[in-house]
C-alpha positions as CSV (number, residue, x, y, z in Angstrom):
1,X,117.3,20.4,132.4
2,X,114.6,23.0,133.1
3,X,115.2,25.4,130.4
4,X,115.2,22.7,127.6
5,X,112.4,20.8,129.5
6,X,110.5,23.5,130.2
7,X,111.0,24.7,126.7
8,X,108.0,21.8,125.4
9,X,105.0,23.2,126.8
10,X,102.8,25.5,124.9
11,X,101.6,27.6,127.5
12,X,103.1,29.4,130.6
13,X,100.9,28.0,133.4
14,X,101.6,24.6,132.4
15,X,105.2,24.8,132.2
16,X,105.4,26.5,135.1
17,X,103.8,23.6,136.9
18,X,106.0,21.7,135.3
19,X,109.0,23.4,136.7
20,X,107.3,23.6,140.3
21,X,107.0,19.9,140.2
22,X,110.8,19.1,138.9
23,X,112.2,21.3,141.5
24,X,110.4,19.3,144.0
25,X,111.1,16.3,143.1
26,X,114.7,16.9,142.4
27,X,115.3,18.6,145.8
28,X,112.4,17.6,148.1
29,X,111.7,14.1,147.1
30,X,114.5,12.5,145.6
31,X,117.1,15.3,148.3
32,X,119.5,16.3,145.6
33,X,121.7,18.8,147.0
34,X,119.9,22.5,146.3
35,X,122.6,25.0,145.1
36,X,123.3,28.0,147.1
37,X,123.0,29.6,143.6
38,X,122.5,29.1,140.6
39,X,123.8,31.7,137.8
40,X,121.7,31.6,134.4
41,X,124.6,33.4,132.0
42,X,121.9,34.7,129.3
43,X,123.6,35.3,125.9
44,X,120.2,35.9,123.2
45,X,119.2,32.8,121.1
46,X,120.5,34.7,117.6
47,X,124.0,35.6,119.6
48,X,124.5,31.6,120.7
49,X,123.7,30.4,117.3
50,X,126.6,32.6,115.8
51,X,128.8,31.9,118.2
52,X,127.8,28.3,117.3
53,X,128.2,28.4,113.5
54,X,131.6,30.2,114.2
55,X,133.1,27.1,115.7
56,X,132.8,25.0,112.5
57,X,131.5,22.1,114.5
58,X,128.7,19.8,113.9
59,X,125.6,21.3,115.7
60,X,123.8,19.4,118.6
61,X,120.7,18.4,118.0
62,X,118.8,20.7,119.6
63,X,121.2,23.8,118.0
64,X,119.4,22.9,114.7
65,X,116.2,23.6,116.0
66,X,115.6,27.8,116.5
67,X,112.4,27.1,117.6
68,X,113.2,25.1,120.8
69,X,116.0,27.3,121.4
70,X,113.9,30.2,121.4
71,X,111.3,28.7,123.7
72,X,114.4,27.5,126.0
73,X,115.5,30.9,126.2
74,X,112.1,32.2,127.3
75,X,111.9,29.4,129.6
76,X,115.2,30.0,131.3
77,X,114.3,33.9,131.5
78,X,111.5,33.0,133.4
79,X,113.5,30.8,136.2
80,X,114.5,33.5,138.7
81,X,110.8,34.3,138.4
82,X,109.8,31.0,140.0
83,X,112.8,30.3,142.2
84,X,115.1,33.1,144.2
85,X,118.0,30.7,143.9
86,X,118.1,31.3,140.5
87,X,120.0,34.5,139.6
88,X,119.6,35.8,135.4
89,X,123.4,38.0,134.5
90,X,122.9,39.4,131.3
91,X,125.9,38.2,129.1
92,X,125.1,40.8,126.4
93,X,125.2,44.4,125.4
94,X,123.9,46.1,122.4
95,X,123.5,43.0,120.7
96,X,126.9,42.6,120.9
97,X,128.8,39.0,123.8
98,X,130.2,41.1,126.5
99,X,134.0,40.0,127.1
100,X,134.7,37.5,129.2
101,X,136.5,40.1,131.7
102,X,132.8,42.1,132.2
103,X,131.1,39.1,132.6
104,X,133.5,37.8,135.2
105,X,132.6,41.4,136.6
106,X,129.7,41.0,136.6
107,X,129.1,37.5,138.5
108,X,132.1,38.5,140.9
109,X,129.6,41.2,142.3
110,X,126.3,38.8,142.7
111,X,129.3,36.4,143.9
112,X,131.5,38.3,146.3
113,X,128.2,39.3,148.9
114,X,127.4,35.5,149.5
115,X,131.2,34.4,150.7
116,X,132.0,35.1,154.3
């Protein structure tokens, strides 16, 4: 919701407001449950959209519009800026989807610390 939200203002002060004010009044005002975590799996705008075409399904609405996506992406980047709950794994390397083993590598070590 915040990255594609987010993703409609122009300018970085605004949308960061923006987000302020939706985190509070998702979990301060209206008491929605606030994660422990929250893992953003980044995979680059031109990467998803192959990985898209590849399936051979009709694309969401949104899938058809690079520019949004592109601004989503930024905005999503930009979360574990504003909020420490929010943790950013890179899902890529040399342009190139890691597997699904290294990224499971990867969030098992930002995972493993919080269970006790």
């Amino acid at each position: 919701n915040m990255g594609h939200q987010g993703s409609k203002f122009t300018n970085d002060p605004d949308r960061d407001a923006y987000l302020q004010w939706l985190y509070k009044l998702e979990y301060e005002e209206n008491k929605i449950p606030v994660p422990d975590v929250n893992f953003i799996l980044h995979v680059p705008t031109v990467i998803s959209q192959n990985l898209v075409s590849k399936r051979g399904q009709k694309k969401y609405i949104y899938e058809n519009n690079q520019e949004h996506l592109l601004r989503a992406e930024q905005t999503y980047r930009k979360l574990p800026e504003l909020f420490e709950k929010m943790v950013l794994s890179e899902c890529c390397q040399d342009g190139k989807l890691m597997t699904t083993e290294q990224i499971h590598k990867i969030l098992w070590e930002r995972i493993a610390p919080l269970l006790n």
